[in-house]
ROSE-4610 file (N, C-alpha, C; in Angstrom, 1 decimal, always signed):
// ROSE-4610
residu = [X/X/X/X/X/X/X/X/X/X/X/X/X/X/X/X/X/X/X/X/X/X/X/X/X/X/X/X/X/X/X/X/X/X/X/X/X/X/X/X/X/X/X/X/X/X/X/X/X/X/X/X/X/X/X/X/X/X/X/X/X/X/X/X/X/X/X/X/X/X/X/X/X/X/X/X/X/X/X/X/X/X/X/X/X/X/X/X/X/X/X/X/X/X/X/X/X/X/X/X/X/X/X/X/X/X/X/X/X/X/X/X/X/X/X/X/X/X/X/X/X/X/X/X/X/X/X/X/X/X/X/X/X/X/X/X/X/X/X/X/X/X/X/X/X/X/X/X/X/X/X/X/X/X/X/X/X/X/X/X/X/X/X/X/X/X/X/X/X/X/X/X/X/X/X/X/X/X/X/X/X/X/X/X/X/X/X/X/X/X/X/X/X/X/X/X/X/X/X/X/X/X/X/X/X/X/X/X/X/X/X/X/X/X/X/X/X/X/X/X/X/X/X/X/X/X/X/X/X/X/X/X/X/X/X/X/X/X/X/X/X/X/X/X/X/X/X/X/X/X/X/X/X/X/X/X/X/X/X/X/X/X/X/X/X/X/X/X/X/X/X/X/X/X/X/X/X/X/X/X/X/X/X/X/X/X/X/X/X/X/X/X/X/X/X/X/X/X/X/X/X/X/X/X/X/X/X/X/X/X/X/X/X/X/X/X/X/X/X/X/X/X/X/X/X/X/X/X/X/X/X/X/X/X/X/X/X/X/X/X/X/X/X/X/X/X/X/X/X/X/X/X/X/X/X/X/X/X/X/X/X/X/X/X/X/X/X/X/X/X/X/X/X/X/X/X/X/X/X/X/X/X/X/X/X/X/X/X/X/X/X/X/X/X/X/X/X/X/X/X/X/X/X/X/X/X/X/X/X/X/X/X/X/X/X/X/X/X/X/X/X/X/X/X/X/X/X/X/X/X/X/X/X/X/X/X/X/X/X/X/X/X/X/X/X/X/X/X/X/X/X/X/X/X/X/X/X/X/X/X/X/X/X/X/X/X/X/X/X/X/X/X/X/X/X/X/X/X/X/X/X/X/X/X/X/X/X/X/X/X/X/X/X/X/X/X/X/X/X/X/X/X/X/X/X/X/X/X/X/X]
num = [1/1/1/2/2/2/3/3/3/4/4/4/5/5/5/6/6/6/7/7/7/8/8/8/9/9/9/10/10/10/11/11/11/12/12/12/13/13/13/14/14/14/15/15/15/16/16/16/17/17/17/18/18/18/19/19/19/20/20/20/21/21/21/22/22/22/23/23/23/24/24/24/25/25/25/26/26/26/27/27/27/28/28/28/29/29/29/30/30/30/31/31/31/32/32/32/33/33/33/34/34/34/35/35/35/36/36/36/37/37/37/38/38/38/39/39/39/40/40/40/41/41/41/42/42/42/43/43/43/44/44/44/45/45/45/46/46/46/47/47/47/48/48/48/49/49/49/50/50/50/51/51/51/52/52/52/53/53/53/54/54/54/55/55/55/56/56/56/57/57/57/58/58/58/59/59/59/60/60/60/61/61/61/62/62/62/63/63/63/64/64/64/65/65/65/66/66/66/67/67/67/68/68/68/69/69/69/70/70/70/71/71/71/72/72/72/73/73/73/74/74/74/75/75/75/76/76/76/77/77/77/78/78/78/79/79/79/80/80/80/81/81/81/82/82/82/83/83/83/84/84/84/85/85/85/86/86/86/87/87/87/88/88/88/89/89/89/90/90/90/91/91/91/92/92/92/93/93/93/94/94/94/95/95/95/96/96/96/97/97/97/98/98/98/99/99/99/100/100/100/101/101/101/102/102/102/103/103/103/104/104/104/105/105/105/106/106/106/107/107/107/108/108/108/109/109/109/110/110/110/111/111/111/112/112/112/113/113/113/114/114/114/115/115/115/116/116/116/117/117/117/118/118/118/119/119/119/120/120/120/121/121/121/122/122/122/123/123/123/124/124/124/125/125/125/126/126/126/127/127/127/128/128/128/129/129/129/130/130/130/131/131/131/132/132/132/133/133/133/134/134/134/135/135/135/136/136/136/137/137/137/138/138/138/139/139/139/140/140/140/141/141/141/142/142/142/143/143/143/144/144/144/145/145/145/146/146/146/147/147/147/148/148/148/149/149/149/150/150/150/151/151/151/152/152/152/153/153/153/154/154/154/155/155/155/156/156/156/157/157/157/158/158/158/159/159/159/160/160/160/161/161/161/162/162/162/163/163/163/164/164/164/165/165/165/166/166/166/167/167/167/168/168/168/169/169/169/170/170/170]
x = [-1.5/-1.4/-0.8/-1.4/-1.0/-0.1/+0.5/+1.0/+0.1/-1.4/-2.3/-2.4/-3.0/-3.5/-2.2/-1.3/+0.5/+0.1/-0.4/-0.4/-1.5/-2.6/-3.6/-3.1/-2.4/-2.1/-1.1/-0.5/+0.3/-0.7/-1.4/-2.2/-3.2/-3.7/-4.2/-3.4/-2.3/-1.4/-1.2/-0.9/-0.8/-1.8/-2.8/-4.3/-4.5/-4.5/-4.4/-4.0/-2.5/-1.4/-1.7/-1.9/-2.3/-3.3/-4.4/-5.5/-5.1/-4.4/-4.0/-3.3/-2.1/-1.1/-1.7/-2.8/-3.7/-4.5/-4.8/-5.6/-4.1/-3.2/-2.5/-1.7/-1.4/-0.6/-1.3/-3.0/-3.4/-3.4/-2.7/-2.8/-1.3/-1.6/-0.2/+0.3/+2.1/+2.9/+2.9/+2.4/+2.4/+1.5/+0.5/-0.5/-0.4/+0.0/+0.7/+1.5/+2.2/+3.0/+2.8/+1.7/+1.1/+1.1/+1.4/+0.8/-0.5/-0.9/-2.8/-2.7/-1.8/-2.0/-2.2/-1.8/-1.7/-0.1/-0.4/+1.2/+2.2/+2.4/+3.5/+3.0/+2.1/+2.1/+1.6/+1.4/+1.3/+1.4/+0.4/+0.3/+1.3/+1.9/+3.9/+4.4/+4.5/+5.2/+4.7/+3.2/+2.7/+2.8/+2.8/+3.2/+4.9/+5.6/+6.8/+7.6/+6.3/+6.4/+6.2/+5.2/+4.7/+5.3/+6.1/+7.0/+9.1/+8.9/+10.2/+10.0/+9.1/+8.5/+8.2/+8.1/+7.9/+9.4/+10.5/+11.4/+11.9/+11.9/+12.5/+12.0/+10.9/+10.6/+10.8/+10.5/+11.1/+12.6/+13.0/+14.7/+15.0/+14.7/+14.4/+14.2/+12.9/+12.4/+13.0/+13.8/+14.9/+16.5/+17.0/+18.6/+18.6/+17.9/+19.0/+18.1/+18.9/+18.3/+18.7/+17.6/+17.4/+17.3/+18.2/+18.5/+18.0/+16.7/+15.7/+16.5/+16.6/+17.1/+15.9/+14.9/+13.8/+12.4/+11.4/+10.5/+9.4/+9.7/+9.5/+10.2/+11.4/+12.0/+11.7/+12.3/+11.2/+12.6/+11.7/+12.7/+12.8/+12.0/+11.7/+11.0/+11.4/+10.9/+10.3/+10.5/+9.0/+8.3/+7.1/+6.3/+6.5/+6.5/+7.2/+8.2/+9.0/+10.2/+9.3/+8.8/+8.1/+6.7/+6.8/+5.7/+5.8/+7.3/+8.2/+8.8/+9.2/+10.0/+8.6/+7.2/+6.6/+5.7/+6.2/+5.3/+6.5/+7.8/+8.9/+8.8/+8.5/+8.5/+7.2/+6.1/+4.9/+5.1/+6.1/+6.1/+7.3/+7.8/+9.2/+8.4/+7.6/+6.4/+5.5/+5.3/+4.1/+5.3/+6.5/+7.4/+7.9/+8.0/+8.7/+7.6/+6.1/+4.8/+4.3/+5.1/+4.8/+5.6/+6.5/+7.3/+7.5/+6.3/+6.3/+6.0/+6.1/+5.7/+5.2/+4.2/+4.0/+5.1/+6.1/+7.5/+8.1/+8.1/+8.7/+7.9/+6.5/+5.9/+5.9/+6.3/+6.5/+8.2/+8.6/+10.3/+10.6/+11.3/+11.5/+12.8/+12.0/+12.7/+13.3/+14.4/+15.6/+16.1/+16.1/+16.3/+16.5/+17.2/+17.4/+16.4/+15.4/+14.8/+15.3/+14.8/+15.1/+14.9/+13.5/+13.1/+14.4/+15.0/+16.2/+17.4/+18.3/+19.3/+19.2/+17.9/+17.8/+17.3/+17.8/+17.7/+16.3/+14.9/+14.1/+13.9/+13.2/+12.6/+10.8/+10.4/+9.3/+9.0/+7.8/+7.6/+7.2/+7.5/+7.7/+6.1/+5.4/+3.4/+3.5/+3.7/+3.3/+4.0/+5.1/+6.0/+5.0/+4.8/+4.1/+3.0/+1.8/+1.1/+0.8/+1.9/+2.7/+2.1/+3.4/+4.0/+2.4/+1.5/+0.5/-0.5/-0.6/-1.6/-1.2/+0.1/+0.8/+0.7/+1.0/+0.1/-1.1/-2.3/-3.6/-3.7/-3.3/-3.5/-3.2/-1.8/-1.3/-2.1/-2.6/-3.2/-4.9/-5.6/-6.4/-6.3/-5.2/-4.8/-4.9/-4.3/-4.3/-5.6/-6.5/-7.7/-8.7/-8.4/-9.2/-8.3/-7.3/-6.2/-6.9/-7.2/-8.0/-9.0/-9.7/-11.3/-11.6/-10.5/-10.5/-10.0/-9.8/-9.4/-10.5/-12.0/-13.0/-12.3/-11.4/-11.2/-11.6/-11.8/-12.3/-11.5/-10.7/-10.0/-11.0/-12.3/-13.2/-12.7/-13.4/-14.1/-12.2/-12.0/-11.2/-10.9/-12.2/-12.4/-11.8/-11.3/-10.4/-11.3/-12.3/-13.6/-14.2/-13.5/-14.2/-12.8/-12.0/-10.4/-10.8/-10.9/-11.0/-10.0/-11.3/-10.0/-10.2/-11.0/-11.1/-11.5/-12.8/-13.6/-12.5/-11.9/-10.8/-10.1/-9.4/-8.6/-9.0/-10.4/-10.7/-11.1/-11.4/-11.9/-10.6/-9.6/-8.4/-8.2]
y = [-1.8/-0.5/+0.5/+1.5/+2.9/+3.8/+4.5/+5.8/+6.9/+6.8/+7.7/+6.6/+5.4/+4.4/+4.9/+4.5/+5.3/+6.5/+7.7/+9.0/+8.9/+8.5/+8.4/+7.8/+6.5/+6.1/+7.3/+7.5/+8.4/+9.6/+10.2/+10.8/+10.7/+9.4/+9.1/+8.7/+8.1/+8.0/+9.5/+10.7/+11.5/+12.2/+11.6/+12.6/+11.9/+10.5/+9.7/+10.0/+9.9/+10.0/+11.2/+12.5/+13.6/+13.7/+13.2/+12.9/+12.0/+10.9/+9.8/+10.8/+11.3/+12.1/+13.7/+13.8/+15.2/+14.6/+13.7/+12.9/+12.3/+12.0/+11.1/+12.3/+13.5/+14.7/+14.8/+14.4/+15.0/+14.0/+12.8/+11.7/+11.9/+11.8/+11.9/+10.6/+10.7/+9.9/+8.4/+8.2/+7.2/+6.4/+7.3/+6.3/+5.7/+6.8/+6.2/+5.2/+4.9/+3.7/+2.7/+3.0/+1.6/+0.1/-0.9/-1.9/-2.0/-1.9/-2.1/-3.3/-4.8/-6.0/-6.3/-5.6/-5.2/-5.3/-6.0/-6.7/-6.0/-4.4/-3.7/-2.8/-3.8/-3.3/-2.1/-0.7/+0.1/+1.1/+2.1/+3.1/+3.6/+3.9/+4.4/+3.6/+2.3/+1.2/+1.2/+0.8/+0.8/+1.6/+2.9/+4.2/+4.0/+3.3/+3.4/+2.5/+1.1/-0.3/+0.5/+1.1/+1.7/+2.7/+3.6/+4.3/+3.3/+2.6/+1.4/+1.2/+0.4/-0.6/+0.9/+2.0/+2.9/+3.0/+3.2/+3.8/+2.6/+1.0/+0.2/+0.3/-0.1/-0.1/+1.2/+2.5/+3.5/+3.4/+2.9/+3.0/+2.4/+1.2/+0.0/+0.8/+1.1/+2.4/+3.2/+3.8/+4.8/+4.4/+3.7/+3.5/+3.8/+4.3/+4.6/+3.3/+2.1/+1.3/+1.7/+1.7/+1.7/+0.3/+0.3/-1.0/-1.3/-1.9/-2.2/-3.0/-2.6/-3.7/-4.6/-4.7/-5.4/-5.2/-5.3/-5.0/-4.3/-4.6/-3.3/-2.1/-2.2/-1.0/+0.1/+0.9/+2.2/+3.2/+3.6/+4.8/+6.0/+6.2/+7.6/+7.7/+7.8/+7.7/+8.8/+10.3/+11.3/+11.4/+11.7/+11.5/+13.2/+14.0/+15.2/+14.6/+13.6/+13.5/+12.7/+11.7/+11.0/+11.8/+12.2/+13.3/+14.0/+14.4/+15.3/+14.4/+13.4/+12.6/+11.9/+11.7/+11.1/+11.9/+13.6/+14.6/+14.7/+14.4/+14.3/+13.4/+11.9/+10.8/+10.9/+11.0/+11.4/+12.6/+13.5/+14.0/+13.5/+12.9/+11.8/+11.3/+10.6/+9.5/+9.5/+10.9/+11.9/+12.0/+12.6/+13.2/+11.7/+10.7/+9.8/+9.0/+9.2/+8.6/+9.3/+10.6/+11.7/+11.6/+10.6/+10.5/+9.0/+8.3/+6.9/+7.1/+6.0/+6.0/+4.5/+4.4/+2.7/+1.9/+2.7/+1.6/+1.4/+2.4/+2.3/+0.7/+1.2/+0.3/-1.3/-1.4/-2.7/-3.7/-2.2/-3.0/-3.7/-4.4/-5.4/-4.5/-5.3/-4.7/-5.9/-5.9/-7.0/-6.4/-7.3/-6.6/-7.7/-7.9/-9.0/-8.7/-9.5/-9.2/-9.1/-8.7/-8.3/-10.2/-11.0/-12.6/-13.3/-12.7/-14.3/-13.4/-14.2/-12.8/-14.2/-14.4/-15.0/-14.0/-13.6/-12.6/-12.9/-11.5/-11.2/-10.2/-10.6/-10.1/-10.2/-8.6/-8.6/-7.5/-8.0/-6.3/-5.3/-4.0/-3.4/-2.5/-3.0/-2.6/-3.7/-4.5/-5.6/-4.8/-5.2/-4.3/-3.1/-2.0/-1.0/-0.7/-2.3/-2.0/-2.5/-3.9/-4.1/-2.8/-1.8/-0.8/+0.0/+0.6/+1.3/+0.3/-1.4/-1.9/-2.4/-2.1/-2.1/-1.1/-0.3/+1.2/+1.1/+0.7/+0.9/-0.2/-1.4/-2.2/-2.0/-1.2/-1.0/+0.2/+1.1/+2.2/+1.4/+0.7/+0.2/-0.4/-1.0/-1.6/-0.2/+0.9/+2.2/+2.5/+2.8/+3.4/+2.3/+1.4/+0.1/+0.6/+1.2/+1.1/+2.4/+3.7/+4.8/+4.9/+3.9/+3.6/+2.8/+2.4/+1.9/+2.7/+4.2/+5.1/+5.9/+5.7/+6.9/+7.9/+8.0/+8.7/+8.2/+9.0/+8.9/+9.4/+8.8/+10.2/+10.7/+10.1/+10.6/+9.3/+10.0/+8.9/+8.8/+7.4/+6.9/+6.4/+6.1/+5.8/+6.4/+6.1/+6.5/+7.2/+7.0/+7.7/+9.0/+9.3/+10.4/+11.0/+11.2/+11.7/+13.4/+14.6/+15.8/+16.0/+16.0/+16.8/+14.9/+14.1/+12.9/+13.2/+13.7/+13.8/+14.5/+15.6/+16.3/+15.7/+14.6/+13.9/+13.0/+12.2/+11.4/+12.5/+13.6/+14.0/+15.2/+14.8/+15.3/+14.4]
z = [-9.3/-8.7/-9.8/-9.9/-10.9/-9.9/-10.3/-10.3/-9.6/-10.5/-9.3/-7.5/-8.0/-6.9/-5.8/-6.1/-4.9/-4.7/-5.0/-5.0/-3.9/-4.4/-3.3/-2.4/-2.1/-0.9/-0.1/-0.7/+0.1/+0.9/+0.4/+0.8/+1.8/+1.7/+2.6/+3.6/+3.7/+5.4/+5.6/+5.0/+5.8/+6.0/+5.8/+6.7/+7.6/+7.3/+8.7/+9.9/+9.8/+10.4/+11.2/+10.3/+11.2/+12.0/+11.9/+12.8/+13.6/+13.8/+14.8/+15.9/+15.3/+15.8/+17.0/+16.1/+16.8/+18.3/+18.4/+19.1/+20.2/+19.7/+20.7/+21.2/+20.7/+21.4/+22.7/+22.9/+24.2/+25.3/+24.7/+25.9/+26.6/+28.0/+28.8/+28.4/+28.2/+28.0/+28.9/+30.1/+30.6/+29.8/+29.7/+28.8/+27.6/+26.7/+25.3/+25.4/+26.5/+26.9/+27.4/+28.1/+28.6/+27.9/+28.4/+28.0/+27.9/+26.8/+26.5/+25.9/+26.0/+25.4/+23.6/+23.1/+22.0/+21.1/+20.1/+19.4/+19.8/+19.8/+20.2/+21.4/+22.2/+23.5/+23.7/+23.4/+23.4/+22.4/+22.8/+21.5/+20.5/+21.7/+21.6/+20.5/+21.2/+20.5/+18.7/+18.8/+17.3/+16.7/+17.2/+16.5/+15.5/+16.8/+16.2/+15.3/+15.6/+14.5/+13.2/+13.0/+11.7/+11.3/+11.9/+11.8/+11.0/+12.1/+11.7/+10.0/+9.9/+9.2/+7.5/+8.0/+6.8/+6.6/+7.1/+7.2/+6.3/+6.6/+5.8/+4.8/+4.2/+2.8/+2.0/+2.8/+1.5/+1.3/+2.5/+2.6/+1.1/+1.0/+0.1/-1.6/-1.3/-2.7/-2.9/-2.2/-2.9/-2.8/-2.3/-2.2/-1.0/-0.1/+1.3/+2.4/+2.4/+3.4/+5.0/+5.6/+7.2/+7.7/+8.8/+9.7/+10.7/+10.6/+12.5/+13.3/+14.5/+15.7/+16.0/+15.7/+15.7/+15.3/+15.2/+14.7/+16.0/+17.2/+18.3/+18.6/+17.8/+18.0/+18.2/+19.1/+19.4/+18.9/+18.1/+17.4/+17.9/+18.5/+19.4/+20.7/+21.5/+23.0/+23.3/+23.2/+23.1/+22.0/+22.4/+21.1/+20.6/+21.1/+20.1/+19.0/+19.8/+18.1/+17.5/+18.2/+17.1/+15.9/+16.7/+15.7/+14.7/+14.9/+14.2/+13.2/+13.5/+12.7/+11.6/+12.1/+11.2/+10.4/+10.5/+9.4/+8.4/+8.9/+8.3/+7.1/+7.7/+6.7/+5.6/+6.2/+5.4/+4.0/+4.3/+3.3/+2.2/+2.8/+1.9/+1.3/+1.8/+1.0/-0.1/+0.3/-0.7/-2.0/-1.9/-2.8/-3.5/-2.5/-3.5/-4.8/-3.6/-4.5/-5.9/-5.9/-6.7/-8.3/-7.6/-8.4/-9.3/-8.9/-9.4/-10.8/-11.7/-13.2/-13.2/-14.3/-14.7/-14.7/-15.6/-15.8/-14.6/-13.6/-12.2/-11.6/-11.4/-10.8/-11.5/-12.6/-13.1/-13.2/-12.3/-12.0/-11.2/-10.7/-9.9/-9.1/-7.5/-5.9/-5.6/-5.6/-5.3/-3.5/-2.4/-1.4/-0.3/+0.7/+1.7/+2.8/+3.2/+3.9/+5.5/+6.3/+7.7/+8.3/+8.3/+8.3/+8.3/+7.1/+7.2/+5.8/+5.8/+4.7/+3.4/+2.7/+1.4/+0.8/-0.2/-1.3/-1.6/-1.6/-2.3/-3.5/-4.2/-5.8/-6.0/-5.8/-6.1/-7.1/-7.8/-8.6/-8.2/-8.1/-7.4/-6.9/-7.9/-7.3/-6.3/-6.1/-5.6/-3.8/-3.9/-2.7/-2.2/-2.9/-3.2/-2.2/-2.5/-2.3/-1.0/-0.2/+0.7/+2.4/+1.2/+2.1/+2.8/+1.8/+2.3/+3.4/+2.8/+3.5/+4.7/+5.3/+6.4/+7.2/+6.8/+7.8/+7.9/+7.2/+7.0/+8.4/+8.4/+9.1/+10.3/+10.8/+11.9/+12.9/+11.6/+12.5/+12.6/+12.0/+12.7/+14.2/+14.5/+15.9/+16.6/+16.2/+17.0/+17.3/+16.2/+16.4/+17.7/+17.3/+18.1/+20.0/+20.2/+21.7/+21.8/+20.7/+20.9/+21.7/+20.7/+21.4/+22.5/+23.1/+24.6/+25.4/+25.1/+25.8/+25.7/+25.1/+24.7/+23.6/+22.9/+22.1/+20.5/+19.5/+18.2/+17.6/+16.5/+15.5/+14.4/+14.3/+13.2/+12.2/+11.2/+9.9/+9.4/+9.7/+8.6/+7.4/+6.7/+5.5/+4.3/+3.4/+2.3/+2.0/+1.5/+0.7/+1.5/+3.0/+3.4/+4.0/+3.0/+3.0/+2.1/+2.6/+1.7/+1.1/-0.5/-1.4/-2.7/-2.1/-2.8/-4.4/-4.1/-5.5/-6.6/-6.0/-7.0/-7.3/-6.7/-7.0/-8.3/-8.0/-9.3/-9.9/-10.3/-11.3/-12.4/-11.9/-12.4/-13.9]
């Protein structure tokens, strides 16, 4: 992973994010809550695993660690805060990915995981690249609890993210 490869990822969770987010503002709250049988149960829930789960690893990436009470933890019970809270984090993520370097990405993340308290050490692309394909993955589960509601957030494909071509051709 480069320096650009993080930059783009960052970018891509928040165009995601915003289109997930635009689409789930218009679902009534019972529904976003529902159990739809799905790992964290509901939209809500996933929304707020991937929300958790961002909050640790940048915590991690920059010095400020965040403490999950579990990996369903629901961090936010309206989706206004949660919405609020995750245009918040997306642009932390943008700013911290903005700020990566080769040497950065070739340092080692020393950190206790949440699994068990035996000390891990990984390099820190490796971590890195971890963190984005953890959201990519989580919001797939979303789009799939979408589309059992008849809803679409549109083309999720990296490659049909505006604003790509500029990017490689920088």
């Amino acid at each position: 992973m480069s320096p650009e490869h993080a930059k783009l990822m960052a970018q891509y969770n928040l165009w995601m994010n915003e289109k997930i987010y635009k689409v789930c503002a218009d679902i009534p709250d019972a529904e976003l809550k529902r159990d739809r049988g799905a790992f964290f149960k509901s939209i809500h829930g996933t929304l707020n695993h991937i929300m958790g789960g961002d909050k640790v690893w940048l915590g991690r990436f920059v010095g400020e660690p965040f403490k999950l009470q579990g990996f369903d933890q629901i961090l936010h019970e309206q989706f206004s805060d949660l919405r609020a809270a995750r245009e918040q984090l997306d642009k932390r993520i943008c700013e911290w990915a903005n700020g990566l370097t080769a040497e950065k990405l070739e340092s080692k993340l020393r950190y206790t995981s949440i699994f068990g308290p035996e000390p891990r050490s990984f390099v820190l692309w490796t971590v890195v690249t971890h963190f984005f394909n953890h959201q990519t993955h989580h919001r797939g589960q979303i789009t799939t609890l979408l589309s059992q509601c008849n809803l679409d957030v549109g083309a999720t494909d990296l490659i049909a993210m505006p604003g790509l071509v500029s990017i490689g051709a920088q």
